[in-house]
C-alpha positions as CSV (number, residue, x, y, z in Angstrom):
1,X,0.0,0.0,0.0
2,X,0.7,3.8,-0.8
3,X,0.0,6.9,1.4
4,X,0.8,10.0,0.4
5,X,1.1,13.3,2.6
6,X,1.2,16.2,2.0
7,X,2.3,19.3,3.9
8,X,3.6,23.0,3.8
9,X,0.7,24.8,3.1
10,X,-0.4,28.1,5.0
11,X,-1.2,31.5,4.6
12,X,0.9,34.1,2.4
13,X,0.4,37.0,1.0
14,X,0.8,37.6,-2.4
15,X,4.4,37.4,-4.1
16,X,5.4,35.5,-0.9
17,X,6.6,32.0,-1.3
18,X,5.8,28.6,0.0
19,X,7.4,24.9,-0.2
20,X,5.3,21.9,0.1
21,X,6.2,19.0,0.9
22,X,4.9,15.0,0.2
23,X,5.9,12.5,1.9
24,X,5.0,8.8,0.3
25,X,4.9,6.0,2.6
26,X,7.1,3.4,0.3
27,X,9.7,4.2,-2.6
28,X,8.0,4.4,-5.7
29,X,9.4,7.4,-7.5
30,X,11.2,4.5,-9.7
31,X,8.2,3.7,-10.8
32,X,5.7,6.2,-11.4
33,X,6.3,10.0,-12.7
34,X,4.8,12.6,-9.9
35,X,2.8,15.5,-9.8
36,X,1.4,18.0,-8.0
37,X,-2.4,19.0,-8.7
38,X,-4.2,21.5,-7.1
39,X,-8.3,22.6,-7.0
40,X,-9.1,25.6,-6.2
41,X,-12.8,26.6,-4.7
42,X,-15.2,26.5,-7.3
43,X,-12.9,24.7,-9.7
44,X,-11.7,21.7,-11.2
45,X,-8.7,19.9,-9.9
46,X,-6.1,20.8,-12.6
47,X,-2.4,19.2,-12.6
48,X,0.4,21.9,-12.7
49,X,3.7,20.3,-12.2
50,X,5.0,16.3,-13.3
51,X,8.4,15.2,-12.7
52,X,8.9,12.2,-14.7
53,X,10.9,8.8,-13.3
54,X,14.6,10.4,-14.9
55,X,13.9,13.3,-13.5
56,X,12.4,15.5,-16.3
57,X,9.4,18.0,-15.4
58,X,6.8,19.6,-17.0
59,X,4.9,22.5,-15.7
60,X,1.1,24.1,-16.7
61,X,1.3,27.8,-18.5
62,X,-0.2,28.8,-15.1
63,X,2.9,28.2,-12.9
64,X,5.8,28.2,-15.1
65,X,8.8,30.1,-14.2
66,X,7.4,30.6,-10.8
67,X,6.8,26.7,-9.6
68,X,9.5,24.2,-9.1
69,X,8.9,20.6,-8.5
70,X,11.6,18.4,-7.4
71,X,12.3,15.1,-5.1
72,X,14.7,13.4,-2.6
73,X,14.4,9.7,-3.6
74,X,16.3,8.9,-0.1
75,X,13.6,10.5,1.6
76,X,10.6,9.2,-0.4
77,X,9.5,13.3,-0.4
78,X,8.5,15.1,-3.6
79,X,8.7,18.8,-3.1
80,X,6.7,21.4,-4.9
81,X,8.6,25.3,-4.3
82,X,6.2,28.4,-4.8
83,X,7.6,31.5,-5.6
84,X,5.9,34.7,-6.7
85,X,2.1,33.8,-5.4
86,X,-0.4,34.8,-6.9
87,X,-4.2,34.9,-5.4
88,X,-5.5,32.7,-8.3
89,X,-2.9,29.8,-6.6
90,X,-5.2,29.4,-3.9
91,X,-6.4,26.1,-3.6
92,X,-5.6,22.7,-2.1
93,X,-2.8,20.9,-3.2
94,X,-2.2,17.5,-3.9
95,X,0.8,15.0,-4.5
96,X,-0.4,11.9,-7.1
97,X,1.2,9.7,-9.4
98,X,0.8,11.3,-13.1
99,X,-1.6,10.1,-14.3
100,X,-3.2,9.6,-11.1
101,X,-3.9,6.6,-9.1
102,X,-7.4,6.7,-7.1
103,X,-5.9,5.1,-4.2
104,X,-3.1,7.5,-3.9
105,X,-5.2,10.6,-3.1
106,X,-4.3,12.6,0.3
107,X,-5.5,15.1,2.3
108,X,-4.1,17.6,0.3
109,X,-2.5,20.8,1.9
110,X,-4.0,24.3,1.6
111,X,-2.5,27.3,0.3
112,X,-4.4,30.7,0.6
113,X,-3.0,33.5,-1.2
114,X,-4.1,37.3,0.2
115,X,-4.1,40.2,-1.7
């Protein structure tokens, strides 16, 4: 079995940064890519960030330039850094598999971004 948790999240105020945080209960970055998704009130969840199993990552139009995603394999953790907020990053965030698995889904970590 998998658990993934997240963690991180908080209040900041706009332009302010954050770092998340997911910690996976066994080592399976070797075999799935990771990602970061996020669903904001009102909204769909949307994924904004993969990092693929070599390492490679991918980010939505949304976030690029001001989201990095990255992971310590020895630690089982994938971490997502938030730079340069933005209100419309409020949401929850979520650490999944990409594509997701069903079973994999946390408790996600809220950001709230003030203006």
């Amino acid at each position: 079995q998998v658990q993934l948790v997240e963690s991180g999240g908080g209040l900041v105020q706009a332009g302010g940064s954050l770092r998340l945080s997911c910690a996976a209960s066994g080592s399976i970055f070797g075999i799935y890519a990771m990602g970061w998704y996020r669903q904001g009130p009102g909204k769909q969840r949307e994924l904004v960030t993969v990092i693929s199993k070599d390492g490679g990552t991918n980010y939505a139009d949304s976030v690029k330039g001001r989201f990095t995603i990255s992971r310590d394999s020895a630690k089982n953790t994938v971490y997502l850094q938030m730079n340069s907020l933005k209100p419309e990053d409020t949401a929850v965030y979520y650490c999944n598999a990409a594509p997701p698995r069903d079973d994999y889904w946390g408790q996600g970590t809220q950001v709230t971004v003030s203006s």
